[in-house]
VOBA-1610 file (N, C-alpha, C; in pm, whole numbers, padded with zeros to 5 digits, always signed):
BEGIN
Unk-00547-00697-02605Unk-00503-00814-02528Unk-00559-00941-02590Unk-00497-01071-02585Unk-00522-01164-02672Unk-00638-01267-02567Unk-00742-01301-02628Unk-00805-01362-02586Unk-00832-01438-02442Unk-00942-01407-02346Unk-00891-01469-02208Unk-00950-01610-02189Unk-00891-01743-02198Unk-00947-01833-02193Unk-00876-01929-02022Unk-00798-01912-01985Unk-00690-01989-01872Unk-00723-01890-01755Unk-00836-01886-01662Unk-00862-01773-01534Unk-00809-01895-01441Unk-00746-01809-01286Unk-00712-01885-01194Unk-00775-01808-01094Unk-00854-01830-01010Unk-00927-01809-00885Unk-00829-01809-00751Unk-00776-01710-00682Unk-00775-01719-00568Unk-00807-01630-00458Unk-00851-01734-00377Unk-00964-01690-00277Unk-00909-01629-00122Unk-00933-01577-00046Unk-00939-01584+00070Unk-01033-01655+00159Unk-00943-01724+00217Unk-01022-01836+00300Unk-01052-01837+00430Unk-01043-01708+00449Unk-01118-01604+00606Unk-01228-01555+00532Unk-01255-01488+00420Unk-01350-01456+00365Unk-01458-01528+00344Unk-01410-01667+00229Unk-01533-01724+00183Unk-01479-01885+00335Unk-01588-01862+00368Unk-01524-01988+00437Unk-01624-02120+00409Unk-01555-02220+00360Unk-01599-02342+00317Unk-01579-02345+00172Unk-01509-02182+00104Unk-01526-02126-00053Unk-01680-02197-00125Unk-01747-02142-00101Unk-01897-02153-00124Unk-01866-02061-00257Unk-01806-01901-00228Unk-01795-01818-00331Unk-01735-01870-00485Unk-01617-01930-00392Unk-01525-01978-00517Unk-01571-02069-00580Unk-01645-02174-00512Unk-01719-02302-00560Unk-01848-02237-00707Unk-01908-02097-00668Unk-02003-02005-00708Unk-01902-01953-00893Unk-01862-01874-00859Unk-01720-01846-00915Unk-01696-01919-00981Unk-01638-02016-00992Unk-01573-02129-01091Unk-01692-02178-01184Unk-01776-02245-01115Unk-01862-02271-01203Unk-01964-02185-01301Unk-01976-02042-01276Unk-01995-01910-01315Unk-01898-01952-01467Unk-01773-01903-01428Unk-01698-01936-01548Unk-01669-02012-01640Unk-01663-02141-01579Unk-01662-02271-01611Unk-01819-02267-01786Unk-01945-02254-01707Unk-02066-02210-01764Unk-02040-02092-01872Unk-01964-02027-01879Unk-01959-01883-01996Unk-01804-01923-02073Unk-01782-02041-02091Unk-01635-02098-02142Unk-01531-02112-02109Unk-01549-02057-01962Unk-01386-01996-01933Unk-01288-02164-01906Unk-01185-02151-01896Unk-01104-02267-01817Unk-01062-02239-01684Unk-01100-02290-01591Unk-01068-02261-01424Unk-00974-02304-01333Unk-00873-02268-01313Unk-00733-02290-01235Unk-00741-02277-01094Unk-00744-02396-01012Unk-00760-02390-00859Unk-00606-02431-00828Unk-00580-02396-00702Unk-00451-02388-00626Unk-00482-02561-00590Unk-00432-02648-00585Unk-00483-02802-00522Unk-00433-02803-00382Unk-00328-02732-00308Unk-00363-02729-00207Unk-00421-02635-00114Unk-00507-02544-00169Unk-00593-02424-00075Unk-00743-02457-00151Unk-00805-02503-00238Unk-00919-02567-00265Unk-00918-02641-00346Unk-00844-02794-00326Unk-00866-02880-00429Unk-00979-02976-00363Unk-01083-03013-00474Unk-01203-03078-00487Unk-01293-03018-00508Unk-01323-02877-00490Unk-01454-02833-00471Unk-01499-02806-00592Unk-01475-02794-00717Unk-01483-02781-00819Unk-01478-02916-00943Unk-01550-02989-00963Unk-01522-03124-01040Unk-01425-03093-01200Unk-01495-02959-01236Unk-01495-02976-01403Unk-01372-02862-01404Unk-01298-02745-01277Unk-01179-02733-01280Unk-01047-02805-01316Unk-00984-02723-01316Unk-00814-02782-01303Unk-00770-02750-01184Unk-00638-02870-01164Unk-00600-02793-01022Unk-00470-02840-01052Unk-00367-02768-01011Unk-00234-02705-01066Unk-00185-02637-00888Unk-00007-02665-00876Unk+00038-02612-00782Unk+00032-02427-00857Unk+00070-02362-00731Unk+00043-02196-00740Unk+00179-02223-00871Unk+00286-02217-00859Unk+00356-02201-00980Unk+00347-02211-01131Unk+00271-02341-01125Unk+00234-02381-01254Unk+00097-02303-01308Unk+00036-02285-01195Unk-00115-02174-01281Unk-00046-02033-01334Unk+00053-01972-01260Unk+00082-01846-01279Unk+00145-01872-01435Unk+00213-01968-01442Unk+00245-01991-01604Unk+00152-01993-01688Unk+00050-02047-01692Unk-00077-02083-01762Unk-00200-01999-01761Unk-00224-01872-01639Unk-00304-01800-01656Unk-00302-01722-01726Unk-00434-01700-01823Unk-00461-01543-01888Unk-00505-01444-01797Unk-00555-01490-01685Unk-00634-01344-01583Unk-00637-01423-01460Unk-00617-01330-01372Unk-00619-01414-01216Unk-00772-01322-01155Unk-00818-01392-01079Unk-00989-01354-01011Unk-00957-01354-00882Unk-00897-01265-00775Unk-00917-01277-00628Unk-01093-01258-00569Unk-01099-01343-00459Unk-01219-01355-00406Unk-01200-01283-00251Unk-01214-01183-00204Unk-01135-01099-00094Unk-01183-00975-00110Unk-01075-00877-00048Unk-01091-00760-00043Unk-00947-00732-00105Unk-00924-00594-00047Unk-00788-00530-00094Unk-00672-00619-00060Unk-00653-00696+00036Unk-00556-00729+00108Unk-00510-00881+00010Unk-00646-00892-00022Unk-00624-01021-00118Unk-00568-01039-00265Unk-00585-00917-00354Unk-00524-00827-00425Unk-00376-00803-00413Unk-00357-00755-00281Unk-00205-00725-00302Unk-00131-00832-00264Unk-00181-00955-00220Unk-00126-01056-00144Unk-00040-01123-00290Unk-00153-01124-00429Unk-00092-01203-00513Unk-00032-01096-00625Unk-00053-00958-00629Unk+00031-00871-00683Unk+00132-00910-00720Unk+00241-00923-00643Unk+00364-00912-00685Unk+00403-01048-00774Unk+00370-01143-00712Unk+00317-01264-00806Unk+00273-01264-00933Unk+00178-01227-00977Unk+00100-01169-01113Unk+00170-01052-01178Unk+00271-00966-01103Unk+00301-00871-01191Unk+00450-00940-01299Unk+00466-00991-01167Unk+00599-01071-01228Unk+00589-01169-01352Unk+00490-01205-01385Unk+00452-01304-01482Unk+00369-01253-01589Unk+00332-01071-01613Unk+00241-00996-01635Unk+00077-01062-01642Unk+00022-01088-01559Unk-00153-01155-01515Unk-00208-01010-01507Unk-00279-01024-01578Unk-00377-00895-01506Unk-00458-00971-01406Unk-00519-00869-01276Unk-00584-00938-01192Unk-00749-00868-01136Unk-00827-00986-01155Unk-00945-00838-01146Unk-01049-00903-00999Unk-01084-00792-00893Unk-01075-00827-00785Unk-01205-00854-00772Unk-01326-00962-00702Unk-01399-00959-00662Unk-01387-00930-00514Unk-01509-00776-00432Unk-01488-00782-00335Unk-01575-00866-00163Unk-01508-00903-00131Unk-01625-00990-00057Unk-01518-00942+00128Unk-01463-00820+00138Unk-01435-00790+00217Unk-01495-00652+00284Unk-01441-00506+00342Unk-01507-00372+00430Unk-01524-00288+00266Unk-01413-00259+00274Unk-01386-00151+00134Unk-01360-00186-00020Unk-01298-00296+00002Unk-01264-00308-00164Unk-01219-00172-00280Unk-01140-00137-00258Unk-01130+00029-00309Unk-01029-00056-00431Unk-01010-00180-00483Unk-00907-00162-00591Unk-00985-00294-00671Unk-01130-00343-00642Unk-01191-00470-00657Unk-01272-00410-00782Unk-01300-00492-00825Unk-01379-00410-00950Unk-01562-00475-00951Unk-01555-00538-00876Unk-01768-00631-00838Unk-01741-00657-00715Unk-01874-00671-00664Unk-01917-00737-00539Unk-01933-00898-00541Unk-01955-00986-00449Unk-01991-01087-00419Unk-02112-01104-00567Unk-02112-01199-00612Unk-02199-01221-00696Unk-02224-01181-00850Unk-02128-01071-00901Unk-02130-00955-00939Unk-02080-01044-01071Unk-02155-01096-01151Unk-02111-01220-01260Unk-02128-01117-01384Unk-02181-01034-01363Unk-02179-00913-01482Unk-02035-00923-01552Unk-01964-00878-01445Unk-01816-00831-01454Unk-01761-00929-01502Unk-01768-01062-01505Unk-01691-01166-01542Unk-01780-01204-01697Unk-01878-01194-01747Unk-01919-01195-01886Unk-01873-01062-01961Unk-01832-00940-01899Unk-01796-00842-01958Unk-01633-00911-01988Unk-01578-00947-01909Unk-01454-00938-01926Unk-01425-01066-02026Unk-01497-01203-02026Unk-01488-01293-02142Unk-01543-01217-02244Unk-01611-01128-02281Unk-01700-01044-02401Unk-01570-00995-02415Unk-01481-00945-02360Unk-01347-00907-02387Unk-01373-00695-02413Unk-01520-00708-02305Unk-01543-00540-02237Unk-01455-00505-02159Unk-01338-00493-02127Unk-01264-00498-02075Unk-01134-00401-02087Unk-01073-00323-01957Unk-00963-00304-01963Unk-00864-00296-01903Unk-00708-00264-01918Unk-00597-00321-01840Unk-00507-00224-01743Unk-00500-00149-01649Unk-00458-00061-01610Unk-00338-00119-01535Unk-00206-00046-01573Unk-00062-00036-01524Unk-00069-00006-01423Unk+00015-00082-01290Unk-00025+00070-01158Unk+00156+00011-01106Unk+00208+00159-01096Unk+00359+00121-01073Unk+00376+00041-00931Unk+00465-00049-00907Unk+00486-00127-00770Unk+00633-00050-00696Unk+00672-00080-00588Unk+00751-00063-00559Unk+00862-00158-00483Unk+01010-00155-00530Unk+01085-00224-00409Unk+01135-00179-00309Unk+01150-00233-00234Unk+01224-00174-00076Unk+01288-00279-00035Unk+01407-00235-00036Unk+01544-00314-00040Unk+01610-00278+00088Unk+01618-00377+00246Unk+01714-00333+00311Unk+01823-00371+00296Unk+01910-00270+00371Unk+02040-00245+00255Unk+02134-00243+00376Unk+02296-00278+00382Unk+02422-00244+00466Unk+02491-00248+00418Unk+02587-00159+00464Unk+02737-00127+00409Unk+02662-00127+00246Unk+02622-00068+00162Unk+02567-00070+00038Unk+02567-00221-00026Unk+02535-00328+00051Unk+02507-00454+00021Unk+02356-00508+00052Unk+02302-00586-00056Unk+02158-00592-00044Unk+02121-00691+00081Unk+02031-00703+00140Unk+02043-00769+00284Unk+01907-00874+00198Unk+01790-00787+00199Unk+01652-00842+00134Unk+01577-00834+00101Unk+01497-00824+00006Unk+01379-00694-00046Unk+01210-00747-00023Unk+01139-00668-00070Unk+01032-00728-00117Unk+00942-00595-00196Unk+00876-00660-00239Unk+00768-00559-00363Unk+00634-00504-00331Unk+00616-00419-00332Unk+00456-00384-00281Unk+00389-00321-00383Unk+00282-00326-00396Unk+00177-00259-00477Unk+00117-00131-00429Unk+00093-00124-00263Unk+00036-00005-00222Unk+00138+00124-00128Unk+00211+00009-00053Unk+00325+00110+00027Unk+00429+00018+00073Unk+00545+00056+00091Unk+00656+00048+00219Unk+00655+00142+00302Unk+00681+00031+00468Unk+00575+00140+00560Unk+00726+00103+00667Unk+00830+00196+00732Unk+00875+00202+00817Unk+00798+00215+00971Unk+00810+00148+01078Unk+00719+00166+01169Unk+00773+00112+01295Unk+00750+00139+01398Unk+00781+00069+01576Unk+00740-00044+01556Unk+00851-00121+01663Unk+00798-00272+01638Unk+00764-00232+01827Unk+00781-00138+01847Unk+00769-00146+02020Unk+00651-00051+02038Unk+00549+00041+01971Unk+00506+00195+02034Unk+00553+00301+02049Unk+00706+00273+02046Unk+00757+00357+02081Unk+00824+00497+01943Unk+00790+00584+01952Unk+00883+00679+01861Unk+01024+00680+01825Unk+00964+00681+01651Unk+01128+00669+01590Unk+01192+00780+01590Unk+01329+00822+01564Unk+01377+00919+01509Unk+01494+00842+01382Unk+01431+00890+01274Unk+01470+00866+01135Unk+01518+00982+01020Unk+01573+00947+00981Unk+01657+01043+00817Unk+01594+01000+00719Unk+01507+01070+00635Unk+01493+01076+00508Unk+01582+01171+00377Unk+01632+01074+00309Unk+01728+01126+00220Unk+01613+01076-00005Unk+01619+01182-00039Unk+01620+01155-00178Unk+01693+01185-00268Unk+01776+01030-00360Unk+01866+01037-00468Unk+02009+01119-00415Unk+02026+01030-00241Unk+02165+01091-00195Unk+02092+01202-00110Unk+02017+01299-00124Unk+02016+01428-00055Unk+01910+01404+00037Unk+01968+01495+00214Unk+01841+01454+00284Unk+01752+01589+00264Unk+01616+01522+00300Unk+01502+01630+00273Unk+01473+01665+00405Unk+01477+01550+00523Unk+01447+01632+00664Unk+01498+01474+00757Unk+01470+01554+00855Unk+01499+01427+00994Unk+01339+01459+01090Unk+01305+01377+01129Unk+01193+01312+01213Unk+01171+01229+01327Unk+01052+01304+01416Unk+01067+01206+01515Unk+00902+01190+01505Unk+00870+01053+01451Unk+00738+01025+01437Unk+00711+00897+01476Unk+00576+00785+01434Unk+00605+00686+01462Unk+00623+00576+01332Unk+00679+00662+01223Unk+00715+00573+01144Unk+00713+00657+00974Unk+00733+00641+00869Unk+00749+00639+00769Unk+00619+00596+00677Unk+00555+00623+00574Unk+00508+00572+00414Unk+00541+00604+00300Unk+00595+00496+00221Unk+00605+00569+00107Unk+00533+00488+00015Unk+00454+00546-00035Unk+00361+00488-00114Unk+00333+00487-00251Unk+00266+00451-00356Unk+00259+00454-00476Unk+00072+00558-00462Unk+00107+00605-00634Unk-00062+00648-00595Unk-00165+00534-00615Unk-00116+00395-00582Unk-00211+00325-00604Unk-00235+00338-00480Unk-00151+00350-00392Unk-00140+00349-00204Unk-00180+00445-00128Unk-00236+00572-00213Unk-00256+00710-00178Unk-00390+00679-00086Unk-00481+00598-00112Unk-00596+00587-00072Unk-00581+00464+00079Unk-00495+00440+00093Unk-00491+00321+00149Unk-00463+00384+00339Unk-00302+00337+00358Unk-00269+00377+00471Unk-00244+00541+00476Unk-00206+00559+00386Unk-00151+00692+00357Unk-00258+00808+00397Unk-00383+00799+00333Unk-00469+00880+00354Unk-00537+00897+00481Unk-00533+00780+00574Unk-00543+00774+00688Unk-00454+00856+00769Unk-00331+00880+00747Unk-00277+00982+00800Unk-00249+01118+00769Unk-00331+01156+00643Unk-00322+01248+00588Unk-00255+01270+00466Unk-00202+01174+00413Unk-00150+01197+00298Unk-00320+01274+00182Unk-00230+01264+00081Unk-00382+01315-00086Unk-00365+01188-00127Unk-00523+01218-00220Unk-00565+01094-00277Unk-00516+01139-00399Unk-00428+01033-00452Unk-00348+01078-00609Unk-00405+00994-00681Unk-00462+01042-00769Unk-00501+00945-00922Unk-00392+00818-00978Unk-00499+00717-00969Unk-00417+00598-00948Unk-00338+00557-01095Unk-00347+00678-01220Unk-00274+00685-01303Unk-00167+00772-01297Unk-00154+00808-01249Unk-00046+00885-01211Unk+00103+00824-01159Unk+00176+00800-01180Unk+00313+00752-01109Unk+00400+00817-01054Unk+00432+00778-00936Unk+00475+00870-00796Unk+00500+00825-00713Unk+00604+00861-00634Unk+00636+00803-00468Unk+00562+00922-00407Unk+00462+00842-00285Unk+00423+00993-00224Unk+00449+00908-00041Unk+00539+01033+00005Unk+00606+01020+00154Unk+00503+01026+00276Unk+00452+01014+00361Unk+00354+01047+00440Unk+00448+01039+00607Unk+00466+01078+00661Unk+00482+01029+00813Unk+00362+00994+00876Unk+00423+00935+00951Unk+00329+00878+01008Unk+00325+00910+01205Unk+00204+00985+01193Unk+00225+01075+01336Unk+00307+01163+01361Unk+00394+01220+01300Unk+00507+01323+01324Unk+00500+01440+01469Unk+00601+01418+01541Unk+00600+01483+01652Unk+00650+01616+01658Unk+00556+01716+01542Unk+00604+01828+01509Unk+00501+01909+01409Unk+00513+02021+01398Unk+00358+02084+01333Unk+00433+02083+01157Unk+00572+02063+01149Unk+00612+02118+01026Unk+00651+02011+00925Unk+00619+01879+00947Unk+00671+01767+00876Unk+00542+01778+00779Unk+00516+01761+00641Unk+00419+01735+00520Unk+00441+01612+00438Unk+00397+01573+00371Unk+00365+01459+00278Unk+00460+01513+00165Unk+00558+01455+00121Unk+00592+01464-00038Unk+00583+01411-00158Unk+00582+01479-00287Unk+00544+01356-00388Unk+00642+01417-00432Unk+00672+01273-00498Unk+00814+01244-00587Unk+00778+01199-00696Unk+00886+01237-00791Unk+00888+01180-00972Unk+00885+01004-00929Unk+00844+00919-01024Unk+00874+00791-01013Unk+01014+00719-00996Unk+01103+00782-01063Unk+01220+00745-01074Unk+01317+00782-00973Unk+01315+00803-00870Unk+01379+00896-00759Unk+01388+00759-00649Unk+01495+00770-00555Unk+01502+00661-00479Unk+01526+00750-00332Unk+01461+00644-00228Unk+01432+00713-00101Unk+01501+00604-00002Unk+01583+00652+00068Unk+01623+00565+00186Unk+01593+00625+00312Unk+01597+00584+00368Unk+01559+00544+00547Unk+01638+00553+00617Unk+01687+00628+00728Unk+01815+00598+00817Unk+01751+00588+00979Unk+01708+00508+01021Unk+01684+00509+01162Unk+01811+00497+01282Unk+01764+00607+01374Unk+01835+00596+01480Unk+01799+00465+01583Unk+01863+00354+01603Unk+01810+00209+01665Unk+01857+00299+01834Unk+01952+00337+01848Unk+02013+00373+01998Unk+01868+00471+02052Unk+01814+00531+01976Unk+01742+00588+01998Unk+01528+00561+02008Unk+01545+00472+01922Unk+01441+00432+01874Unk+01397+00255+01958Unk+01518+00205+01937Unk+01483+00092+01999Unk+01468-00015+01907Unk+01343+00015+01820Unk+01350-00101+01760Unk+01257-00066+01621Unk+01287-00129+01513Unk+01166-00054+01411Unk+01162-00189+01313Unk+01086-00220+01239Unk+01042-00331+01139Unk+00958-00238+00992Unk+00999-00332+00902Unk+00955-00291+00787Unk+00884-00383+00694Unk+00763-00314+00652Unk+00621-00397+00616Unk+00632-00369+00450Unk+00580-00444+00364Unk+00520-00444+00217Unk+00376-00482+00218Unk+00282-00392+00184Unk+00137-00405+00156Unk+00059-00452+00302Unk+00140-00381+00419Unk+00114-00500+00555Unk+00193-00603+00591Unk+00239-00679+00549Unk+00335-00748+00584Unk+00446-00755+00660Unk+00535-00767+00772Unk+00643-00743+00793Unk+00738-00835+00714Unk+00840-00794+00684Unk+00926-00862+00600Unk+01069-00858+00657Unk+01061-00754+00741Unk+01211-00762+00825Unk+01192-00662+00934Unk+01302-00681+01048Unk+01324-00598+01169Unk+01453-00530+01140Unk+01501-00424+01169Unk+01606-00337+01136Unk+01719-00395+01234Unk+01813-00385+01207Unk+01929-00394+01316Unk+01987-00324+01295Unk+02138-00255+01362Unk+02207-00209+01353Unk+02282-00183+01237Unk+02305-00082+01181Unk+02345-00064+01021Unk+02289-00054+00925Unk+02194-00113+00983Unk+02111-00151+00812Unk+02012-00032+00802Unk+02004+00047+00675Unk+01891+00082+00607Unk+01820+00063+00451Unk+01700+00132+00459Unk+01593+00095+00386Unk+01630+00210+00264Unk+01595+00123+00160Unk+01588+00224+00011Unk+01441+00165-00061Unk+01430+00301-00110Unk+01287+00230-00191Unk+01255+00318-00298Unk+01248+00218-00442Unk+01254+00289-00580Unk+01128+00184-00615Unk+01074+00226-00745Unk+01017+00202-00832Unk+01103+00036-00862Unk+00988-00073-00872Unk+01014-00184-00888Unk+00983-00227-01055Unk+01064-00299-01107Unk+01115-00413-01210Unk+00945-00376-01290Unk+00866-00444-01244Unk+00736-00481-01296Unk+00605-00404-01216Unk+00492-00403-01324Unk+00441-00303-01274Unk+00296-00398-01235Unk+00160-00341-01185Unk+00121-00454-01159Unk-00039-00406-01298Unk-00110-00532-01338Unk-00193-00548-01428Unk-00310-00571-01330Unk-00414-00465-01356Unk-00545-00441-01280Unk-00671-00438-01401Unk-00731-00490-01389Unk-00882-00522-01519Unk-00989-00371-01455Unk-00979-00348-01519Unk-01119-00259-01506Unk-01235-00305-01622Unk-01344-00321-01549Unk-01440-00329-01606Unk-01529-00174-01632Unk-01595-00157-01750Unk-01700-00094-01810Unk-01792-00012-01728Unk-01785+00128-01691Unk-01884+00166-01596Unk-01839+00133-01423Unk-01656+00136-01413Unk-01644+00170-01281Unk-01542+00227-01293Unk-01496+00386-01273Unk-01391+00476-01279Unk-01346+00492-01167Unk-01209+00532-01145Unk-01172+00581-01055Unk-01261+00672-00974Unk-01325+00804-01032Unk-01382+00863-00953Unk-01522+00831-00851Unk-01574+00708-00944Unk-01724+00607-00869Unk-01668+00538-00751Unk-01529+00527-00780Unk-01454+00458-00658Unk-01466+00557-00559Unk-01372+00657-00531Unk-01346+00771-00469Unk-01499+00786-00409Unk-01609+00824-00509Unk-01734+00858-00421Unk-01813+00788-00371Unk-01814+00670-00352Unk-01874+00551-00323Unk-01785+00487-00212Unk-01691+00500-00250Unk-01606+00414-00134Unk-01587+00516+00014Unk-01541+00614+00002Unk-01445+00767+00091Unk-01561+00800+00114Unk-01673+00761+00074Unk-01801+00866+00161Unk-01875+00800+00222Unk-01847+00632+00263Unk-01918+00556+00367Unk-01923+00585+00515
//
């Protein structure tokens, strides 16, 4: 990878509040050569010897993006950064941090990564496209899952079909389909496996299933999964990217979800593997 000199910082501002961190952060970098890219309207001033650039124009100009957060902060600018290929390397200053690569303070990681100790890990994203009459309605991209779910409490009954063919029908309270970057996330909370986050895969999870015989499936990457909810039945259901809601279902419409355009760029630093993750994080 060619030299990292253009980093852009963004922070969560429930996290660091007053960005004390980021203020910490910037000048960290600023001090070891780096060039520092602030958003001007989510922390412009706090930094004198920064730049400050609208979000569009940094994503052009960054070599590496630095979230100050947890996981949520990570996937917030994912799809953003993948699209522009940024690798992004997470400081965590949130519960878990399971995709962050340092803690609060953790300036190691940021002289390793100007030392150019450093490396770049692919992790496939996904789109989920709601769809009618086979016309695109509106999508969005996730890094960890597309999550079918009640917008009421109440239990869905839904069709899962892959590449045309259905695999089963369900009455649960919702759907995951996740990437194995996502295996660890919501998924595992309901029982899905923890899949090696090199690995590329749709893996299915229900979510609560009102039945002893519904299981988790993993799928090839390339395979496309749609959604058919019963609304007469169900009432009402909404559909999330990385958490997010991004739309409410209506009548007609369903959900497809394949392997997305771009994939997303994650920094690993020197001396933190997947598996230090797994045992450090899953055994708190």
């Amino acid at each position: 990878m060619s030299e990292i000199k253009n980093i852009a910082i963004f922070p969560n501002g429930e996290r660091d509040v007053g960005f004390a961190a980021t203020r910490e952060t910037a000048q960290t970098l600023i001090r070891l050569g780096a060039n520092v890219l602030l958003d001007r309207k989510v922390c412009g001033g706090i930094c004198a010897a920064a730049e400050y650039a609208d979000k569009t124009e940094i994503l052009k100009r960054a070599d590496m993006i630095v979230t100050l957060g947890g996981d949520g902060t990570i996937l917030r600018v994912a799809a953003d950064a993948a699209s522009y290929g940024i690798p992004v390397l997470g400081i965590n200053m949130g519960h878990l941090g399971f995709l962050t690569q340092a803690e609060r303070g953790g300036y190691a990681a940021l002289e390793q990564v100007l030392r150019g100790e450093f490396t770049v890990s692919e992790h496939m994203m996904l789109s989920g496209r709601i769809m009618e009459n086979g016309t695109e309605v509106c999508r969005a991209e996730a890094l960890n899952d597309i999550i079918m779910g009640s917008g009421t409490q109440k239990m869905l009954s839904f069709e899962v079909s892959v590449d045309g063919t259905v695999t089963n029908k369900h009455l649960a309270d919702g759907m995951i389909v996740a990437t194995s970057t996502g295996s660890t996330a919501y998924s595992l909370s309901c029982g899905g496996p923890i899949v090696h986050h090199g690995l590329e895969c749709l893996v299915l999870t229900p979510v609560c299933p009102h039945t002893l015989k519904s299981r988790c499936i993993i799928l090839p990457p390339d395979r496309t999964v749609t959604l058919r909810v019963d609304l007469d039945y169900s009432g009402d259901a909404e559909v999330r990217a990385d958490g997010g809601v991004f739309h409410r279902l209506k009548d007609g419409e369903y959900i497809e979800v394949s392997r997305a355009v771009h994939s997303a760029k994650l920094v690993n630093v020197k001396g933190h593997s997947f598996f230090d993750v797994i045992r450090e994080k899953l055994s708190e």
